[in-house]
MDAnalysis code that builds the backbone (N, CA, C; Angstrom):
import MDAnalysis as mda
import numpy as np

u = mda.Universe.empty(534, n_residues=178, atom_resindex=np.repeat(np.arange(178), 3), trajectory=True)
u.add_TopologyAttr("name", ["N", "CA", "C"] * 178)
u.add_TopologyAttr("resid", np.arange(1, 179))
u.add_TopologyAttr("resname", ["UNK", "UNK", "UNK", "UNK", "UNK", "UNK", "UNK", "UNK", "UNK", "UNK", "UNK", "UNK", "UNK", "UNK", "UNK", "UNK", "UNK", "UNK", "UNK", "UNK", "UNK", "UNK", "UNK", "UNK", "UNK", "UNK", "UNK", "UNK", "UNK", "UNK", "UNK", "UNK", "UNK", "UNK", "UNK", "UNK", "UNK", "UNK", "UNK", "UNK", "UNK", "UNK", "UNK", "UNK", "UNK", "UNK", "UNK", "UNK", "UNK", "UNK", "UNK", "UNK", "UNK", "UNK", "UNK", "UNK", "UNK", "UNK", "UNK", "UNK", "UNK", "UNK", "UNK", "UNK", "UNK", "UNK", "UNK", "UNK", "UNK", "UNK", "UNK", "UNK", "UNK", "UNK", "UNK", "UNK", "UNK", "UNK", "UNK", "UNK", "UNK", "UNK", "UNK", "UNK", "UNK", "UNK", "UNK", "UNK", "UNK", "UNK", "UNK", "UNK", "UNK", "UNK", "UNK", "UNK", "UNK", "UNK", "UNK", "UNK", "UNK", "UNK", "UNK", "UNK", "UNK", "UNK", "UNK", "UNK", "UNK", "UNK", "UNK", "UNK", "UNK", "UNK", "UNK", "UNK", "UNK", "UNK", "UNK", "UNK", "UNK", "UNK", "UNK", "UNK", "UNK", "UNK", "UNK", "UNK", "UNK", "UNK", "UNK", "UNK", "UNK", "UNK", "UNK", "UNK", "UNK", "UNK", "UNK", "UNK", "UNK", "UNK", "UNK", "UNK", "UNK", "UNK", "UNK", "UNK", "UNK", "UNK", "UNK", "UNK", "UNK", "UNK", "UNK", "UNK", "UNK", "UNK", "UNK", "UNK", "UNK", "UNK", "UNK", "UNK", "UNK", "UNK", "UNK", "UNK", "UNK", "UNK", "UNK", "UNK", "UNK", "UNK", "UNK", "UNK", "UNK", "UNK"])
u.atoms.positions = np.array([
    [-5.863, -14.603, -16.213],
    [-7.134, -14.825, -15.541],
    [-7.657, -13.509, -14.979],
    [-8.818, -12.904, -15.371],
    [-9.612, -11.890, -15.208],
    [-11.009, -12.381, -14.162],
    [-11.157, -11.796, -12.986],
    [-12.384, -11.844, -12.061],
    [-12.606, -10.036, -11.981],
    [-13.851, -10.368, -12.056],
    [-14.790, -8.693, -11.819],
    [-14.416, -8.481, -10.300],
    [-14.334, -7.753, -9.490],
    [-14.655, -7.475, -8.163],
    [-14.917, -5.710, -7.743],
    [-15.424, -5.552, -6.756],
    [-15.556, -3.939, -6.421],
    [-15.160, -3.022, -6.271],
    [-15.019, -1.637, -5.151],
    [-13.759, -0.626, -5.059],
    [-12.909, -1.021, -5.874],
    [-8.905, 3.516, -7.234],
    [-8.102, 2.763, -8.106],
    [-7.310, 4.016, -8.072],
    [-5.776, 6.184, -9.765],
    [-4.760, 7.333, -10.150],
    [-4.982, 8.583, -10.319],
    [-4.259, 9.160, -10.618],
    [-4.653, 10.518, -11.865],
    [-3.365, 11.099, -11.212],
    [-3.317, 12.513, -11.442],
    [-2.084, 12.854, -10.633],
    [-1.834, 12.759, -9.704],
    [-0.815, 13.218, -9.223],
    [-0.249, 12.958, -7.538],
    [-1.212, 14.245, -7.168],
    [-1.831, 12.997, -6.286],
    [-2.930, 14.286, -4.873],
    [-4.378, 14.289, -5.474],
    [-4.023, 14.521, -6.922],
    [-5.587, 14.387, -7.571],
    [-6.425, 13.901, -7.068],
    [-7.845, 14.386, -6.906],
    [-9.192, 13.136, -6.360],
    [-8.793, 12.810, -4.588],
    [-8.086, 13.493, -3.838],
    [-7.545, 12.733, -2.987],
    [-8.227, 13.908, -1.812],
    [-8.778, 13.203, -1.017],
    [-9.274, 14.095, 0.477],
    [-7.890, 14.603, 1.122],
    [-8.078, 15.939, 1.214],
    [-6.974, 16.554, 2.098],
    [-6.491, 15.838, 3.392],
    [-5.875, 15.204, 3.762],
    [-5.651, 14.797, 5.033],
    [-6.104, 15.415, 6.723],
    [-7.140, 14.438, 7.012],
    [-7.665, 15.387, 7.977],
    [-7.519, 14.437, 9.503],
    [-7.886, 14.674, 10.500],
    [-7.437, 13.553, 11.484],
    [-7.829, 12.339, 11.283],
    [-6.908, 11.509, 11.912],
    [-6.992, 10.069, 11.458],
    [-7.778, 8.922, 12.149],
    [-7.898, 7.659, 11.839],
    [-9.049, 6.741, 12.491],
    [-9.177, 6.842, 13.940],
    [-8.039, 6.870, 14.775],
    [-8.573, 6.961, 15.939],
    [-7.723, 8.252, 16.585],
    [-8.255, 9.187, 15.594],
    [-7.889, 11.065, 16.505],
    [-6.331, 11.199, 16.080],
    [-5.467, 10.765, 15.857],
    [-4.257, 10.907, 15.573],
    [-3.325, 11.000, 14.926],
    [-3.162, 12.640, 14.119],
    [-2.433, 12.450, 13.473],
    [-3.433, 12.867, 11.925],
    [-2.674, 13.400, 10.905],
    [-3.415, 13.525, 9.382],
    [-3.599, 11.869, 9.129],
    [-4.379, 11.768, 8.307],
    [-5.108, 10.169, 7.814],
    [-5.417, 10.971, 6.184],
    [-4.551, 10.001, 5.007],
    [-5.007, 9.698, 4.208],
    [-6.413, 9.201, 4.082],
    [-7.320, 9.522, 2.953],
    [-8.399, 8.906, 3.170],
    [-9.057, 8.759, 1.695],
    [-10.360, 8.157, 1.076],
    [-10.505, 8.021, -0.662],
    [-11.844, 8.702, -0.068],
    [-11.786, 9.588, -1.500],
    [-13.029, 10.708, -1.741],
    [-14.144, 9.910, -1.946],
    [-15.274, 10.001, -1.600],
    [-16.551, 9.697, -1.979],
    [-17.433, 10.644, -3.278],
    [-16.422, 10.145, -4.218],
    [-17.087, 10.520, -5.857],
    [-18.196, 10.593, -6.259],
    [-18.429, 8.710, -6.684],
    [-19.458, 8.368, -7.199],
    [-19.229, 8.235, -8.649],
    [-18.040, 8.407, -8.839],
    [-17.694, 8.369, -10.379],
    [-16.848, 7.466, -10.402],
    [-17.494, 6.708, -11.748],
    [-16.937, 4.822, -11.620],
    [-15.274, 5.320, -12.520],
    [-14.713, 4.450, -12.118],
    [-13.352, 3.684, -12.618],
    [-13.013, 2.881, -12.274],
    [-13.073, 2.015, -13.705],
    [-12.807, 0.801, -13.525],
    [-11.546, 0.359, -14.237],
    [-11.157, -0.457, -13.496],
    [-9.518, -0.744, -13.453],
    [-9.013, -1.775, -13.575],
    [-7.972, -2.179, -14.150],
    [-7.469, -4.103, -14.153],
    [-6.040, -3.823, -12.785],
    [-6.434, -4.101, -12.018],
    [-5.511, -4.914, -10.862],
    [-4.081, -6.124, -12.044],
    [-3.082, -5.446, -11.949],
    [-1.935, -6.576, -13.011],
    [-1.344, -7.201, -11.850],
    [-1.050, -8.162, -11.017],
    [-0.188, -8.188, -10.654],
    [1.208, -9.018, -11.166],
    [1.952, -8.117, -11.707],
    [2.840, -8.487, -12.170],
    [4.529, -9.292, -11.325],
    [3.796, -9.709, -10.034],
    [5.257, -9.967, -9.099],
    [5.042, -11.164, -8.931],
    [5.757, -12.076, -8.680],
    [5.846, -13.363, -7.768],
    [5.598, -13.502, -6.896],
    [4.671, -12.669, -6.063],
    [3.912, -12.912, -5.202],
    [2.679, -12.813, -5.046],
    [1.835, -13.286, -4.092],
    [0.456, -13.232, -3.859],
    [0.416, -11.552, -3.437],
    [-0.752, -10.837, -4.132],
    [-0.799, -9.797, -3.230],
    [-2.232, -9.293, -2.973],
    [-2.313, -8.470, -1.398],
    [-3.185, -8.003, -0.955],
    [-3.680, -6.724, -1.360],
    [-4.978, -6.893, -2.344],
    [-4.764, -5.470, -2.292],
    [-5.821, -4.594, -0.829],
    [-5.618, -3.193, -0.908],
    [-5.976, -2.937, 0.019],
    [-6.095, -1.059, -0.323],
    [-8.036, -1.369, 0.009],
    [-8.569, 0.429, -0.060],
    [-8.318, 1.162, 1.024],
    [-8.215, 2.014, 1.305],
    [-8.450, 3.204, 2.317],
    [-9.625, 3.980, 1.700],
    [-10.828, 3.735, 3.047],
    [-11.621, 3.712, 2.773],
    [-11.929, 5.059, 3.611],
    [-13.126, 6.068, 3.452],
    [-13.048, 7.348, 3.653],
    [-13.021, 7.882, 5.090],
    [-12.846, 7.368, 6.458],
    [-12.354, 7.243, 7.496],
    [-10.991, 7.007, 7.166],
    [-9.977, 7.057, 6.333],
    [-8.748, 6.400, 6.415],
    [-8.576, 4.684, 6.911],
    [-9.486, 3.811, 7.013],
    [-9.004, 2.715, 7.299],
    [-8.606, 1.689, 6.279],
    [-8.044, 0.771, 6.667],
    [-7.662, 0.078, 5.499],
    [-8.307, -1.159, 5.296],
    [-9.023, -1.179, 3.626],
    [-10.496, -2.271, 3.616],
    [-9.261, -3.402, 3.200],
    [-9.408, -4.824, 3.402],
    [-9.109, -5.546, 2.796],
    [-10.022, -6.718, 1.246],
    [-9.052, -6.498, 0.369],
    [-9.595, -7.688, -0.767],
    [-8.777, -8.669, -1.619],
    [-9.946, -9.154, -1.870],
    [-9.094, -10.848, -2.098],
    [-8.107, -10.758, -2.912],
    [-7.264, -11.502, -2.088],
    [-5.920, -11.950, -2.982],
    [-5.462, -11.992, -4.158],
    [-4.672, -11.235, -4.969],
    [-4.131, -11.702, -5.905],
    [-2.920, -12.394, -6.502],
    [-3.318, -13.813, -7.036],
    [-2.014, -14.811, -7.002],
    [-1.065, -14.171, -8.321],
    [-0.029, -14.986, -7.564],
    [1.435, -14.078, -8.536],
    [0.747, -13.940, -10.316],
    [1.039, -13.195, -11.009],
    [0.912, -13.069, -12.811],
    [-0.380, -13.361, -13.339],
    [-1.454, -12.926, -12.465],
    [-2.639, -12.699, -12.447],
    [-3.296, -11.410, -12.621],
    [-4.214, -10.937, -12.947],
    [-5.363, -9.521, -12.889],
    [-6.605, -9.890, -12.500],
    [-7.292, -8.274, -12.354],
    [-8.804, -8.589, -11.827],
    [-9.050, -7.033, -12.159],
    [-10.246, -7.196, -12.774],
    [-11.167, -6.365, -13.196],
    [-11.936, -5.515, -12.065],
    [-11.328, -3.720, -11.372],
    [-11.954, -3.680, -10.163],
    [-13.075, -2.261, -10.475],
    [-14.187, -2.234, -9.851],
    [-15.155, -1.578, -10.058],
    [-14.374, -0.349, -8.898],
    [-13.938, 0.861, -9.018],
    [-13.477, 1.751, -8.062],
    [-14.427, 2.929, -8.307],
    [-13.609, 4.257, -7.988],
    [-14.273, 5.189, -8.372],
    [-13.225, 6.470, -8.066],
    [-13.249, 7.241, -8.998],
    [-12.441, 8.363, -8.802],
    [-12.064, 8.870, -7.575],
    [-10.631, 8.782, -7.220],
    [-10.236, 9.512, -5.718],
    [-10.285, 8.575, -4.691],
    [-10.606, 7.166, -5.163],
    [-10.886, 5.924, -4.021],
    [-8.773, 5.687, -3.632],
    [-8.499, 5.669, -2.652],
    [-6.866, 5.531, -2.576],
    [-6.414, 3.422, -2.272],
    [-5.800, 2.910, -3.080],
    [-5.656, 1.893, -2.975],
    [-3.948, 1.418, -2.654],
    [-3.653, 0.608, -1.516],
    [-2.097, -0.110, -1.432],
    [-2.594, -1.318, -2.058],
    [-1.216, -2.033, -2.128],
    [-0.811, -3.624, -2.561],
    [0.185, -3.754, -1.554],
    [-0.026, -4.889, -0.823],
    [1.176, -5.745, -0.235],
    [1.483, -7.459, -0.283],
    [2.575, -7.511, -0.150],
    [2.390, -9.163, -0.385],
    [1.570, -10.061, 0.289],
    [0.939, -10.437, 0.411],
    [-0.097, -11.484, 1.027],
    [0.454, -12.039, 2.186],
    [1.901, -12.910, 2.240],
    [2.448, -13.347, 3.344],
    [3.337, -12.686, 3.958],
    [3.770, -11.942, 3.315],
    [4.941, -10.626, 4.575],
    [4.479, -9.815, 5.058],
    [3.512, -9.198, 4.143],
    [2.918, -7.493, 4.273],
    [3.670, -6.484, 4.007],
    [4.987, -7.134, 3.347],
    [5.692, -5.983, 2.585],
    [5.049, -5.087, 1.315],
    [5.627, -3.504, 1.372],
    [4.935, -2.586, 0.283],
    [5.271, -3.609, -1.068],
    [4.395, -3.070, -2.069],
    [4.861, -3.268, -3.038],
    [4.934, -1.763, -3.806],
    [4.047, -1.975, -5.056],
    [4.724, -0.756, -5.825],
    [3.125, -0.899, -7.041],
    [2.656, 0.164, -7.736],
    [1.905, 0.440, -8.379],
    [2.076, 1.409, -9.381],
    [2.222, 0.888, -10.609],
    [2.676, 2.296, -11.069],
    [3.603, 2.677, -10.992],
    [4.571, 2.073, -10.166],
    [6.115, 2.356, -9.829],
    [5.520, 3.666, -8.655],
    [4.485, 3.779, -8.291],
    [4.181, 4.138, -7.169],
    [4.211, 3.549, -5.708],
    [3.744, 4.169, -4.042],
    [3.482, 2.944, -3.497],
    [1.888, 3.514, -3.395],
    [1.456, 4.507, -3.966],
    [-0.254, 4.541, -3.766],
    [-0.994, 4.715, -5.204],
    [-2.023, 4.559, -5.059],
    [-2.633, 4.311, -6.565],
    [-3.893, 4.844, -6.543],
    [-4.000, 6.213, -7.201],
    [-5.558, 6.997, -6.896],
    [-6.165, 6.551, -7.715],
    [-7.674, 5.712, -7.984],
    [-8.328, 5.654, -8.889],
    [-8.599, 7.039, -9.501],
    [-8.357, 6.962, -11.138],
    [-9.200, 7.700, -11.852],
    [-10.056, 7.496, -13.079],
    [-11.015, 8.119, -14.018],
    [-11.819, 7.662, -15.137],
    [-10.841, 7.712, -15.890],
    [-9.737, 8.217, -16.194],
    [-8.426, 7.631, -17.820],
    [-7.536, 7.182, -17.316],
    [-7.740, 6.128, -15.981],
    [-6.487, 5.342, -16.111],
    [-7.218, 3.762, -15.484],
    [-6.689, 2.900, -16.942],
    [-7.428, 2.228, -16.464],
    [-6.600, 0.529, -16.123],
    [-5.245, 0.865, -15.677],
    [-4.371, -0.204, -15.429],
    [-3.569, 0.323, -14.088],
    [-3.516, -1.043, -12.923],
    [-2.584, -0.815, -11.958],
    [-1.414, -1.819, -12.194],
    [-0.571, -1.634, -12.664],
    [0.626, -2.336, -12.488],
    [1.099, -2.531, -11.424],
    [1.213, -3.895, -10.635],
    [2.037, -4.341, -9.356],
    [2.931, -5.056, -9.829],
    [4.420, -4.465, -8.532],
    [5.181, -5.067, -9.007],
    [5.911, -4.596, -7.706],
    [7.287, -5.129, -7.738],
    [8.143, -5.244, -6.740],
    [8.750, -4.390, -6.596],
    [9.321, -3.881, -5.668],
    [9.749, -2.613, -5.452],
    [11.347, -2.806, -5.510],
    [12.570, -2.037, -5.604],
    [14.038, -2.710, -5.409],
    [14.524, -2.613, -3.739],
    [14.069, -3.565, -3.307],
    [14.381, -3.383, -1.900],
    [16.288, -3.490, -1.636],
    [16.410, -2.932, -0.145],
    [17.819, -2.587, -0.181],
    [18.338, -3.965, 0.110],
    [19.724, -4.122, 0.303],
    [20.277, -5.413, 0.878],
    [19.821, -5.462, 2.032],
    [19.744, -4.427, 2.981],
    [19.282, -4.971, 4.567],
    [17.957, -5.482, 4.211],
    [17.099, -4.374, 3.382],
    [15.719, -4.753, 3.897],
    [15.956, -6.112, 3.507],
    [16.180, -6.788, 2.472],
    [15.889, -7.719, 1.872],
    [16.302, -9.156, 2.750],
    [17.876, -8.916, 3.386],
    [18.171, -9.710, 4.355],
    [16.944, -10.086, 5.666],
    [16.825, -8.707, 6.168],
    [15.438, -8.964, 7.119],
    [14.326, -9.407, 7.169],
    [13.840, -9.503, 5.627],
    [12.674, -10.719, 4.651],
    [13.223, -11.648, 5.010],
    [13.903, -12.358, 4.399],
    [14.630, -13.694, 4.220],
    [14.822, -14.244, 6.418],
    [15.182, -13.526, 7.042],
    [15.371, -13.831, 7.965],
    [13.804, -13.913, 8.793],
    [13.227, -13.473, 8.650],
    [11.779, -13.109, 8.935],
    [11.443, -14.463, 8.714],
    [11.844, -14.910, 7.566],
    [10.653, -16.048, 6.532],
    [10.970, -17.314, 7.422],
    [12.458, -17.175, 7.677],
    [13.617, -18.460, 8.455],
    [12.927, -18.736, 9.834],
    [12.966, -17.368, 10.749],
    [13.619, -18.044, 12.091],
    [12.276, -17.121, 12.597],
    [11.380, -17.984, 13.440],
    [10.369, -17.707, 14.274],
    [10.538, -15.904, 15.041],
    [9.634, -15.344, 15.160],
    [9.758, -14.029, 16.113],
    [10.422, -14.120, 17.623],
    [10.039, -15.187, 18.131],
    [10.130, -15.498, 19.947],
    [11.971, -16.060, 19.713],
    [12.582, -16.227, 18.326],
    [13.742, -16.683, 18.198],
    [14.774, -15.833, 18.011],
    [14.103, -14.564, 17.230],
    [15.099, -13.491, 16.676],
    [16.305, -13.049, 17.824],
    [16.071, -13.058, 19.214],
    [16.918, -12.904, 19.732],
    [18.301, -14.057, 20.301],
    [17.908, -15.178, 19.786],
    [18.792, -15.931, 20.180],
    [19.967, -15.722, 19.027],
    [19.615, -15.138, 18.135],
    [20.245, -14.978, 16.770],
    [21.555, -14.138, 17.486],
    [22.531, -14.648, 16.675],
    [24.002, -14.045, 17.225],
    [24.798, -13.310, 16.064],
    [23.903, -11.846, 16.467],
    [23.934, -10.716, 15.451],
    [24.199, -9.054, 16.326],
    [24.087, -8.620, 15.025],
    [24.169, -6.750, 16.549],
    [23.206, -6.660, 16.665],
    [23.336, -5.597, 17.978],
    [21.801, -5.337, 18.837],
    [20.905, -5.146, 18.266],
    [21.060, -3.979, 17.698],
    [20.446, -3.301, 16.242],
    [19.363, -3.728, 15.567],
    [19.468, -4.924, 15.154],
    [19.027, -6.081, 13.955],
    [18.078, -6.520, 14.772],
    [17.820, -7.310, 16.057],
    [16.747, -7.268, 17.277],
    [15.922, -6.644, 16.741],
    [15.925, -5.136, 17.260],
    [14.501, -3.789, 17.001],
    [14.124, -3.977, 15.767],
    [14.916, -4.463, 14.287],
    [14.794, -3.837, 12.963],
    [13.891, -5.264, 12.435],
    [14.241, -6.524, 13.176],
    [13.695, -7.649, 12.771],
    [12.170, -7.971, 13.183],
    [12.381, -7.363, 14.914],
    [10.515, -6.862, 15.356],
    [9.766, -6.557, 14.937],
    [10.154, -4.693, 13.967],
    [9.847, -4.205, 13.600],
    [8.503, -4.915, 12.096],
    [7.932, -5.274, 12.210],
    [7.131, -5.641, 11.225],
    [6.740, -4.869, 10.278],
    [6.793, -5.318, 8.691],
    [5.706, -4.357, 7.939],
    [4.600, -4.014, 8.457],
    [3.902, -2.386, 8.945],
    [2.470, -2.361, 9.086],
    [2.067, -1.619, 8.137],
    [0.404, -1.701, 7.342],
    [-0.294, -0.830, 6.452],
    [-0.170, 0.309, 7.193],
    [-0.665, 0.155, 8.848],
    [-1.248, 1.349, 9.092],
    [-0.262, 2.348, 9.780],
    [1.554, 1.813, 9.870],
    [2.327, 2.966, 10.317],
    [2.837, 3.493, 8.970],
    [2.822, 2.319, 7.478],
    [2.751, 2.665, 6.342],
    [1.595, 3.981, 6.237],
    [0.229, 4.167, 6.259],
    [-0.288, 4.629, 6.207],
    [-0.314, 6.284, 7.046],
    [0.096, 5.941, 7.699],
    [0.976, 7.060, 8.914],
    [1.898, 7.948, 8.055],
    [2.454, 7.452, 7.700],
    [3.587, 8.127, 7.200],
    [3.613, 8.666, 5.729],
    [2.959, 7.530, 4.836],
    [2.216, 8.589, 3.793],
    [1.451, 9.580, 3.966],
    [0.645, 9.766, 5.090],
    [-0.345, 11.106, 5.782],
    [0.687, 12.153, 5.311],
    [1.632, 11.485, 6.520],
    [2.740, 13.034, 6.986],
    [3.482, 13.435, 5.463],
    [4.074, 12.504, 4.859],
    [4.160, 13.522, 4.055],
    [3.262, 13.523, 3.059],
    [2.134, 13.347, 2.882],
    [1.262, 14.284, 1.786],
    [1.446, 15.807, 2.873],
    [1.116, 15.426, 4.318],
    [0.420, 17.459, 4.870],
    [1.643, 17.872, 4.696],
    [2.931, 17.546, 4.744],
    [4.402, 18.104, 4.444],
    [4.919, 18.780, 3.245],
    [3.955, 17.921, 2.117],
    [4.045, 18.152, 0.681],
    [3.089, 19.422, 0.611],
    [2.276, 19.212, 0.976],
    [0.810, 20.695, 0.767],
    [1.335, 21.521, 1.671],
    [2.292, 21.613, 2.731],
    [2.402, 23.198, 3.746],
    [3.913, 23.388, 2.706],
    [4.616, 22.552, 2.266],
    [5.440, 23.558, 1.540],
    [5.245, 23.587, -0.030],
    [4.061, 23.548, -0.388],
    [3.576, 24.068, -1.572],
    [3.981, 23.262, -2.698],
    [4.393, 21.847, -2.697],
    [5.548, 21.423, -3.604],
    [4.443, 20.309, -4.276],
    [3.171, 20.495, -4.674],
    [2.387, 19.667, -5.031],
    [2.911, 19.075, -6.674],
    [3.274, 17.770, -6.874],
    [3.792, 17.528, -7.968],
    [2.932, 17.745, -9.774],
])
């Protein structure tokens, strides 16, 4: 099933605004170039899950769009240097693009492959426990301390987004552009 919708690669960094301060003053912010040059793209999602995709839009914030249900595509109108995530719809866990976790639109690439990433045994335990036992409960859980902070800890786009900043400016001050 194919739907048209709006706001996609090329090399690593390609098309991509240098990281400059972020939405609210803090910190480098990823952000998608204002081109004007169309690419258009099929969204695959190839996982068993619903996923969100999601632009960073040229402030660095993160746009949200509609859902895509598990083994589905969508036809997306982007534009060169536009920077796009995927996360699952109900966790907000990363996924993967490209076997990437970011996906630069460009004019010769015209497929995003989503798909699941190999998460570790913890992370994966901390899903599963997430899915189980309410937030206001995690502490009654009779586990190490540890697991408390790590279970709180929620997927976010935007400390996700944080941290891809740092290291893109990490990647460009030591010259190691791929």
């Amino acid at each position: 099933r194919m739907r048209v919708a709006g706001p996609p690669r090329r090399g690593a960094g390609e098309g991509m605004s240098p990281p400059g301060p972020g939405p609210e003053g803090g910190g480098p912010c990823l952000r998608s170039v204002n081109t004007r040059e169309l690419s258009e793209v099929v969204f695959n999602n190839r996982s068993p899950r619903s996923v969100l995709p999601i632009w960073v839009d040229f402030e660095g914030r993160p746009r949200y769009y509609p859902v895509l249900q598990p083994r589905t595509g969508r036809i997306m109108h982007s534009y060169r240097g536009h920077l796009w995530l995927f996360r699952d719809a109900g966790t907000n866990d990363g996924l993967l693009v490209n076997q990437q976790e970011l996906f630069i639109a460009a004019p010769n690439v015209n497929k995003a492959d989503i798909t699941l990433p190999v998460f570790t045994l913890k992370e994966r335990c901390l899903q599963v426990v997430r899915s189980l036992v309410k937030p206001m409960d995690y502490r009654k859980l009779d586990i190490v301390r540890s697991l408390y902070e790590e279970l709180e800890d929620h997927p976010d786009i935007r400390k996700d987004l944080q941290r891809l900043s740092l290291e893109r400016s990490e990647t460009l001050r030591n010259g190691i552009l791929e």
